[in-house]
CHARMM-style PDB file with segment names, atoms N, HN, CA, C and O in Angstrom:
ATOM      1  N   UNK     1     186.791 202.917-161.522  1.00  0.00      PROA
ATOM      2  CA  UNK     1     187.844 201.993-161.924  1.00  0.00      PROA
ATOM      3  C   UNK     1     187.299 200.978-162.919  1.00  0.00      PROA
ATOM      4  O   UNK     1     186.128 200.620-163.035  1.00  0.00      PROA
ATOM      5  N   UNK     2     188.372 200.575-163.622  1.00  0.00      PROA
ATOM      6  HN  UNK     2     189.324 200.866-163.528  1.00  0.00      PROA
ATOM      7  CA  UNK     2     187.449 199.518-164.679  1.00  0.00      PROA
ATOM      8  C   UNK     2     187.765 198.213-164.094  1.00  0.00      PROA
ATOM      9  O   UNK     2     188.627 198.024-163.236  1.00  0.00      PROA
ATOM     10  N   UNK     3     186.746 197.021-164.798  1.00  0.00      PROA
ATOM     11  HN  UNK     3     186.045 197.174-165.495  1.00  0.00      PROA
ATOM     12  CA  UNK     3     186.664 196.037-164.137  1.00  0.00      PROA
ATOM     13  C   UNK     3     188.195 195.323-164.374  1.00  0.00      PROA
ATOM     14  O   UNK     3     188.689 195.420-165.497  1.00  0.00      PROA
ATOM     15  N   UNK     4     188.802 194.737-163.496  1.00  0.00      PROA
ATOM     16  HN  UNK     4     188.400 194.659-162.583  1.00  0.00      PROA
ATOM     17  CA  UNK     4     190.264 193.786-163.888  1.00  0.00      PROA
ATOM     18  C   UNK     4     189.786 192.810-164.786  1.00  0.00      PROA
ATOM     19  O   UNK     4     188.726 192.193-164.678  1.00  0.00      PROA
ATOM     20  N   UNK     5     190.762 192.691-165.819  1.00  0.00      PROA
ATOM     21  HN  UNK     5     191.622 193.193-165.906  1.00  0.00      PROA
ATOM     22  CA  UNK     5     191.283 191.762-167.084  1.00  0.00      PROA
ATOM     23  C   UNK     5     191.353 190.309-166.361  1.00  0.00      PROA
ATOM     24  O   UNK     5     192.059 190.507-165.372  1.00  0.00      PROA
ATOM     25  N   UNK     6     191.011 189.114-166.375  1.00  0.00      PROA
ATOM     26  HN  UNK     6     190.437 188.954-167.178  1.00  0.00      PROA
ATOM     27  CA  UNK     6     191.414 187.858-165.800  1.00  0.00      PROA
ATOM     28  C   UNK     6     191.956 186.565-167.461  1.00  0.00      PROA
ATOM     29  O   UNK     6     191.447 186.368-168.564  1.00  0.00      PROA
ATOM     30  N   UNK     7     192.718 186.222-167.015  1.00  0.00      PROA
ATOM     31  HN  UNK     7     193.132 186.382-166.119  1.00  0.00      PROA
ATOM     32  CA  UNK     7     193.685 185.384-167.940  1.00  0.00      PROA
ATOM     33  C   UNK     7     193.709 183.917-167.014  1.00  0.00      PROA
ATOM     34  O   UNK     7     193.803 183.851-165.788  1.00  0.00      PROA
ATOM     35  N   UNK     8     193.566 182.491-168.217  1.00  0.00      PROA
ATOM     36  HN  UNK     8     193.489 182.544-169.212  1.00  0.00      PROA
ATOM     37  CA  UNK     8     193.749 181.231-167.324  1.00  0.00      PROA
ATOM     38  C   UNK     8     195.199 181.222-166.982  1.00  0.00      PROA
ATOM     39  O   UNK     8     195.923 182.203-167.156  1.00  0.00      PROA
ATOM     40  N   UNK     9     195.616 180.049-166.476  1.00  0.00      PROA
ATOM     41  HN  UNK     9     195.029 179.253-166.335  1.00  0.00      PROA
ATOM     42  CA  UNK     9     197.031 179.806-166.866  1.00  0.00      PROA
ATOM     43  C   UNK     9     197.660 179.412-167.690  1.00  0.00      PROA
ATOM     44  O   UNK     9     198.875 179.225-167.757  1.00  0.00      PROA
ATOM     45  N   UNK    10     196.282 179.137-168.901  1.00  0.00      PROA
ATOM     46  HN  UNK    10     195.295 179.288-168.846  1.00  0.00      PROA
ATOM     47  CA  UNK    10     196.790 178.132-169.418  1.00  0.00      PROA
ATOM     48  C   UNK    10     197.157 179.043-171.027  1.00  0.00      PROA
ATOM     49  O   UNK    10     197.798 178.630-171.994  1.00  0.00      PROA
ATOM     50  N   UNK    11     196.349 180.634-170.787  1.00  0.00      PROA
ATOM     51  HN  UNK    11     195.829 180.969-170.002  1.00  0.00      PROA
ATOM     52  CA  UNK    11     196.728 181.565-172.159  1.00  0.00      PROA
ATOM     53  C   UNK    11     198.150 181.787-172.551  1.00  0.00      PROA
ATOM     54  O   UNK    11     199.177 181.451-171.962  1.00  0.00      PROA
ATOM     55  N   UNK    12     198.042 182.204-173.282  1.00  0.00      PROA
ATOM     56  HN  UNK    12     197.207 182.478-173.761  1.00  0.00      PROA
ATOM     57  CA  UNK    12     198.991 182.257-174.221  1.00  0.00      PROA
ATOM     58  C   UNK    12     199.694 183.839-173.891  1.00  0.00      PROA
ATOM     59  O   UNK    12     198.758 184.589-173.617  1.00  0.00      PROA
ATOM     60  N   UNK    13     200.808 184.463-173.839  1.00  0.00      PROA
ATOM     61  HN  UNK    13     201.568 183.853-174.062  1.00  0.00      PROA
ATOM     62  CA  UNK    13     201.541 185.338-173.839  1.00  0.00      PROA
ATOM     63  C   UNK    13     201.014 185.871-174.959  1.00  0.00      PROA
ATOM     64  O   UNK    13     201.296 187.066-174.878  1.00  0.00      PROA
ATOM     65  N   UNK    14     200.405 185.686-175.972  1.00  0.00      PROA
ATOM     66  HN  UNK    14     200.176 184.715-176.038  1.00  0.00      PROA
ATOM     67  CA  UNK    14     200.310 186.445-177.291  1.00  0.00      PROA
ATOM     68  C   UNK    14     198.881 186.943-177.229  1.00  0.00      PROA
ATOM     69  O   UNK    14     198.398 188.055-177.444  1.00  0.00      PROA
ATOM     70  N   UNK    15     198.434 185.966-176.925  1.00  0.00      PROA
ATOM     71  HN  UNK    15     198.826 185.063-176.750  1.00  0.00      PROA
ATOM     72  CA  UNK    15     196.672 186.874-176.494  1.00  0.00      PROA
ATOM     73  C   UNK    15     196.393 187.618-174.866  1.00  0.00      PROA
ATOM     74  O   UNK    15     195.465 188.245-174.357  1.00  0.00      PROA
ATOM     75  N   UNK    16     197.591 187.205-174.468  1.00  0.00      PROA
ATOM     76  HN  UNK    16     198.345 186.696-174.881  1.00  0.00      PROA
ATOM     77  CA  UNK    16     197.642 188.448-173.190  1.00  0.00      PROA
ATOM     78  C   UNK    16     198.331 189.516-173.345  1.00  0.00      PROA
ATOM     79  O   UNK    16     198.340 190.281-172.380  1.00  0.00      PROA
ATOM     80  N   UNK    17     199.192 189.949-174.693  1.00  0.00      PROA
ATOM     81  HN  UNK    17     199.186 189.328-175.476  1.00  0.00      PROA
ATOM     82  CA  UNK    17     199.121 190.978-175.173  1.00  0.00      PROA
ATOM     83  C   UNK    17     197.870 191.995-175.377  1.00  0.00      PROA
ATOM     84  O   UNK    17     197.369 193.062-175.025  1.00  0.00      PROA
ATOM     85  N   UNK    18     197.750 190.899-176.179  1.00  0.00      PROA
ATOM     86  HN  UNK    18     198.157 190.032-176.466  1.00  0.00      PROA
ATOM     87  CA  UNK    18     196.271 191.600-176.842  1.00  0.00      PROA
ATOM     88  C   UNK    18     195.411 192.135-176.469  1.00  0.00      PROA
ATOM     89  O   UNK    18     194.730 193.082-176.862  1.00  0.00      PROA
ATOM     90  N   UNK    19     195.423 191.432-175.560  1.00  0.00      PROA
ATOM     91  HN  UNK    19     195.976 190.663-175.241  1.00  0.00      PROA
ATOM     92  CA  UNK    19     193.939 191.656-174.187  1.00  0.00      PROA
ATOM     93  C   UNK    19     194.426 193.241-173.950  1.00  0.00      PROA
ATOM     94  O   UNK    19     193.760 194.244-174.209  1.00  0.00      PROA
ATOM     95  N   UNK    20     195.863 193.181-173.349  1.00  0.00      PROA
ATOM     96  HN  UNK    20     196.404 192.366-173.139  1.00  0.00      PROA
ATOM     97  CA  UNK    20     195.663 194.666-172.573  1.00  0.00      PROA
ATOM     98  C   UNK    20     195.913 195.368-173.863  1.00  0.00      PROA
ATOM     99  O   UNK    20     196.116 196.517-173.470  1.00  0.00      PROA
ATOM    100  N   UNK    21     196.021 195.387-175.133  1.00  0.00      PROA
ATOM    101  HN  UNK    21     195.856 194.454-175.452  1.00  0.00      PROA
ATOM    102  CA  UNK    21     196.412 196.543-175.674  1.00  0.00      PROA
ATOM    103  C   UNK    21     195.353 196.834-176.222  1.00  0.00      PROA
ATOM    104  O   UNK    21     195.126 198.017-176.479  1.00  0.00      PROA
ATOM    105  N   UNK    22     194.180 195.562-176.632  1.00  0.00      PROA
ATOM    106  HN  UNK    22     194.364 194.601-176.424  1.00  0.00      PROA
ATOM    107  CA  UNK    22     192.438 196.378-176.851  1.00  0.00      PROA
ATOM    108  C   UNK    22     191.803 196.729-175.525  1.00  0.00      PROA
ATOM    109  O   UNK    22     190.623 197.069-175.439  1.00  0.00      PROA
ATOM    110  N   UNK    23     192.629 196.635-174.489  1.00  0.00      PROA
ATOM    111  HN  UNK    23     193.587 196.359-174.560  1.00  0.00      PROA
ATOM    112  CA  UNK    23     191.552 197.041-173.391  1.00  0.00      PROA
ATOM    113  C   UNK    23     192.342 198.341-172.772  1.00  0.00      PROA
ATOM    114  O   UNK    23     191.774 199.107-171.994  1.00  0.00      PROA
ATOM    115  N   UNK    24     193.848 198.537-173.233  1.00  0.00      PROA
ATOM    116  HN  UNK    24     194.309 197.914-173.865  1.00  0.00      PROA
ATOM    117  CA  UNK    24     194.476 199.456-172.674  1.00  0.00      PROA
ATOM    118  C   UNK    24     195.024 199.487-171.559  1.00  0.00      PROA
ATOM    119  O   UNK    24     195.537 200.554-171.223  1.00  0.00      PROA
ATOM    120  N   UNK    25     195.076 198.507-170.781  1.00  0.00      PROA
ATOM    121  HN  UNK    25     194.659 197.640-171.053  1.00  0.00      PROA
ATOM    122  CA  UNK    25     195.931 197.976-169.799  1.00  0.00      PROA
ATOM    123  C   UNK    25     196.935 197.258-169.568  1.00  0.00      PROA
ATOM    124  O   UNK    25     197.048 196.159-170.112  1.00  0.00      PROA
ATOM    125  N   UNK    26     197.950 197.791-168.628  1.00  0.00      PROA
ATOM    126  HN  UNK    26     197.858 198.683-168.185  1.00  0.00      PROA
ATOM    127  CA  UNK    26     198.909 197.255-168.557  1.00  0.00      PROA
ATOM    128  C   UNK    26     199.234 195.541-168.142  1.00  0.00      PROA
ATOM    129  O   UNK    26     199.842 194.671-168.765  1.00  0.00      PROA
ATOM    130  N   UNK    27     198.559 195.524-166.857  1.00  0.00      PROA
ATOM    131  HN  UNK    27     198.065 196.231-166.350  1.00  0.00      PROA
ATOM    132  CA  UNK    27     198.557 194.269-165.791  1.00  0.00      PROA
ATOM    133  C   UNK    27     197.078 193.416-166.348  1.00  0.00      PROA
ATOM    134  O   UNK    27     196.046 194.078-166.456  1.00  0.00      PROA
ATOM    135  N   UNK    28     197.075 192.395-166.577  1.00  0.00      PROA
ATOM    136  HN  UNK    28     197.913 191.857-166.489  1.00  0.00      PROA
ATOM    137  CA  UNK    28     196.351 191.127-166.119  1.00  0.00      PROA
ATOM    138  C   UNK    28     196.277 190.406-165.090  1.00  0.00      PROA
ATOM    139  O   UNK    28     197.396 190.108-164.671  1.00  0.00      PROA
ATOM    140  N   UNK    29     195.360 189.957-164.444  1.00  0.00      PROA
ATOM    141  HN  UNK    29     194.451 190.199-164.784  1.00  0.00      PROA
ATOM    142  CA  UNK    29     195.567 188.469-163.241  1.00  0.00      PROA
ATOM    143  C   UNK    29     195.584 187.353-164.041  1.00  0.00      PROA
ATOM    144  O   UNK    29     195.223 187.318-165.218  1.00  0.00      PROA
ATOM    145  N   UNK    30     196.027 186.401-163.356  1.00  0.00      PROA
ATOM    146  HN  UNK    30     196.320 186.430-162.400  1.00  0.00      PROA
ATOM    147  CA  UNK    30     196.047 185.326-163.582  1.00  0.00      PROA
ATOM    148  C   UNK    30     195.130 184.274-162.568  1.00  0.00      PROA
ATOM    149  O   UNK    30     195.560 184.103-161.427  1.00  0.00      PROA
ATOM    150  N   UNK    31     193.770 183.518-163.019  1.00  0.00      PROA
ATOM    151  HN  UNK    31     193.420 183.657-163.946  1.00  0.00      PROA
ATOM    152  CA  UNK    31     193.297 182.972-162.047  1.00  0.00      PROA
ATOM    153  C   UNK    31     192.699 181.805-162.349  1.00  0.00      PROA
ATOM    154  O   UNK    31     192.714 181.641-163.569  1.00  0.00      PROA
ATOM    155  N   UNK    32     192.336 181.188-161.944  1.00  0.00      PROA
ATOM    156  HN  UNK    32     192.324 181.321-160.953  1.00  0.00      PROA
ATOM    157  CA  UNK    32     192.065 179.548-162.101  1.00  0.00      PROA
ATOM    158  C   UNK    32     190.792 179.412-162.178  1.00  0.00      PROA
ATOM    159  O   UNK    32     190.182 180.378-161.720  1.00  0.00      PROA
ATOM    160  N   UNK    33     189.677 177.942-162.892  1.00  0.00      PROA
ATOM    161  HN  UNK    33     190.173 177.157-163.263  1.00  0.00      PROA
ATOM    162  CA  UNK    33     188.125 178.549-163.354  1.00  0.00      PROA
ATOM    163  C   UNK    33     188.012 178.965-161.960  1.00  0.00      PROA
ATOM    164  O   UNK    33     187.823 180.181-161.950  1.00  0.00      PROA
ATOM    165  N   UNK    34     188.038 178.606-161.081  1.00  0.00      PROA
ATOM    166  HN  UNK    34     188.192 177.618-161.089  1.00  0.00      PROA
ATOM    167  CA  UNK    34     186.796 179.400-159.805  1.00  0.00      PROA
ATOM    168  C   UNK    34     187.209 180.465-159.599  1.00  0.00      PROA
ATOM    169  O   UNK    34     186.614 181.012-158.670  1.00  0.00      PROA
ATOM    170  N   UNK    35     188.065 181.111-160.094  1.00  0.00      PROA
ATOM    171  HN  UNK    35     188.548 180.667-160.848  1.00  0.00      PROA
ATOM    172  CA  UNK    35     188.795 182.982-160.255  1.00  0.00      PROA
ATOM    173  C   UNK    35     189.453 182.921-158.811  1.00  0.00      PROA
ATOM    174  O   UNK    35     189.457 183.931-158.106  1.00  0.00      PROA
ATOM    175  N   UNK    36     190.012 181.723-158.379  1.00  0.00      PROA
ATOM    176  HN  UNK    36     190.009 180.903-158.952  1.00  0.00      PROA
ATOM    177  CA  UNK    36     191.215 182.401-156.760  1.00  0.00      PROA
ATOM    178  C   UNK    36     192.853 182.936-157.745  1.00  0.00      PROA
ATOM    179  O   UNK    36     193.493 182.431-158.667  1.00  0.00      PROA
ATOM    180  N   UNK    37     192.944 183.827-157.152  1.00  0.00      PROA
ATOM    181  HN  UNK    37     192.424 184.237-156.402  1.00  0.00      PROA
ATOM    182  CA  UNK    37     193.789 184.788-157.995  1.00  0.00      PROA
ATOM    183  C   UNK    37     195.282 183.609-157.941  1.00  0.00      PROA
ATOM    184  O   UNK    37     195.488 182.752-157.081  1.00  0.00      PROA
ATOM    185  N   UNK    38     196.081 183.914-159.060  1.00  0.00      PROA
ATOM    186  HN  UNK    38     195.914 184.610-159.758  1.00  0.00      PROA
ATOM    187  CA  UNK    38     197.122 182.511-158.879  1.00  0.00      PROA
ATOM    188  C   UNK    38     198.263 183.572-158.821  1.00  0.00      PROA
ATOM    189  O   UNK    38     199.190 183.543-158.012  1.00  0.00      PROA
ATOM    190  N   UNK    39     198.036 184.678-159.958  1.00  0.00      PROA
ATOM    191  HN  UNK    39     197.283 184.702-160.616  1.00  0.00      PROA
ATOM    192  CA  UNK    39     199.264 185.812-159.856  1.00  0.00      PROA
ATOM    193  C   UNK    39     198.854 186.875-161.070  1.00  0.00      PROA
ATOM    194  O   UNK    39     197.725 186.972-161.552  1.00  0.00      PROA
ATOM    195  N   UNK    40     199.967 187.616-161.439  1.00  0.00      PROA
ATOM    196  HN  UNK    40     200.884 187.538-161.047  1.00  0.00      PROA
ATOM    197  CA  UNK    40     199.578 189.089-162.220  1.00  0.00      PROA
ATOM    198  C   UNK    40     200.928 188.834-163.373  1.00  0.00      PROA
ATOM    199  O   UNK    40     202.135 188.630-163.243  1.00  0.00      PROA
ATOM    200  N   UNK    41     200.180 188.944-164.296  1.00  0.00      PROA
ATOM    201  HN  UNK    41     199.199 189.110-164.402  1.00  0.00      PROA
ATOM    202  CA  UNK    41     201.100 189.417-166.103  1.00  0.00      PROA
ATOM    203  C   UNK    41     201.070 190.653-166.007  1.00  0.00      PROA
ATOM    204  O   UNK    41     199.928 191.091-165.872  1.00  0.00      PROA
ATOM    205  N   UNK    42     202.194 191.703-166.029  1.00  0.00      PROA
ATOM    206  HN  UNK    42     203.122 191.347-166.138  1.00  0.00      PROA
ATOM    207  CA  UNK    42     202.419 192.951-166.618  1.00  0.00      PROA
ATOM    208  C   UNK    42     202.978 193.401-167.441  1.00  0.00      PROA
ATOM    209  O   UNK    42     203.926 192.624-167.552  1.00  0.00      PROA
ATOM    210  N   UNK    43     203.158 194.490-168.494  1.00  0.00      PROA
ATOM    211  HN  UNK    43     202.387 195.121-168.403  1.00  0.00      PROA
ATOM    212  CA  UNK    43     203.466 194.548-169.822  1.00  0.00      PROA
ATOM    213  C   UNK    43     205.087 193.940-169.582  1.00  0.00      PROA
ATOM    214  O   UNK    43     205.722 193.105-170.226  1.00  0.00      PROA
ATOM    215  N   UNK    44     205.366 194.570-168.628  1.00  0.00      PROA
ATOM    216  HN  UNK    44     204.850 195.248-168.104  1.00  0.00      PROA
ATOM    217  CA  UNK    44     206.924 194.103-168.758  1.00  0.00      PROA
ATOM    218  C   UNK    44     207.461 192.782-168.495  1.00  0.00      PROA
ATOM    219  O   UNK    44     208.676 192.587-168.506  1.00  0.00      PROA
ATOM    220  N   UNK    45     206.633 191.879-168.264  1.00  0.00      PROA
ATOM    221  HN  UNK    45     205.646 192.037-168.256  1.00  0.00      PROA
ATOM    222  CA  UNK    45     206.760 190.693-168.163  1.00  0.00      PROA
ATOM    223  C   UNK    45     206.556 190.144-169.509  1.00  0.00      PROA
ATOM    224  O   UNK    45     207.132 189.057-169.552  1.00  0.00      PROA
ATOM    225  N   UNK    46     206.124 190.353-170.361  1.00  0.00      PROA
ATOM    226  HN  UNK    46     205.656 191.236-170.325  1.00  0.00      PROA
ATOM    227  CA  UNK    46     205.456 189.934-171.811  1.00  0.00      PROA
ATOM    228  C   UNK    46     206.526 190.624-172.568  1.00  0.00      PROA
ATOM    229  O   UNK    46     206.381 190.694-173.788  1.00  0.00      PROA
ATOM    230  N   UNK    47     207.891 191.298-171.863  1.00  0.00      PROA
ATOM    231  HN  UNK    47     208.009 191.241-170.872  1.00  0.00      PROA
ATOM    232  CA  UNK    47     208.903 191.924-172.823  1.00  0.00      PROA
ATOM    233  C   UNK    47     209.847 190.506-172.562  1.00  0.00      PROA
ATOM    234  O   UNK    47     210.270 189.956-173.579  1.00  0.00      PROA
ATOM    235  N   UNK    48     210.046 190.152-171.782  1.00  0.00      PROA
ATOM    236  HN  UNK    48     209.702 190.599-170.956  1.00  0.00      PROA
ATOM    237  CA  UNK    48     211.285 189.140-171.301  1.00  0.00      PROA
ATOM    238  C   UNK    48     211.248 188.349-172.186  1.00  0.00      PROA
ATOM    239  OT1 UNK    48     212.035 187.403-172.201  1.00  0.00      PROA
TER     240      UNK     48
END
């Protein structure tokens, strides 16, 4: 499995595109600096 994508809260919808489409993934987490998971971006959330 590849390692999960992590995103602050504080990124941007436009570079959490990005992220998964150079890394090829759909879903991101979302987690805070000490990485406790806060929640998950998925492509279809970045359509809304």
């Amino acid at each position: 499995t590849k390692e999960p994508k992590i995103v602050l809260p504080t990124t941007k919808i436009t570079e959490i595109q990005q992220i998964m489409q150079q890394n090829k993934v759909h879903t991101v987490l979302v987690c805070d600096a000490e990485r406790h998971l806060l929640g998950v971006v998925d492509h279809y959330s970045c359509m809304l």
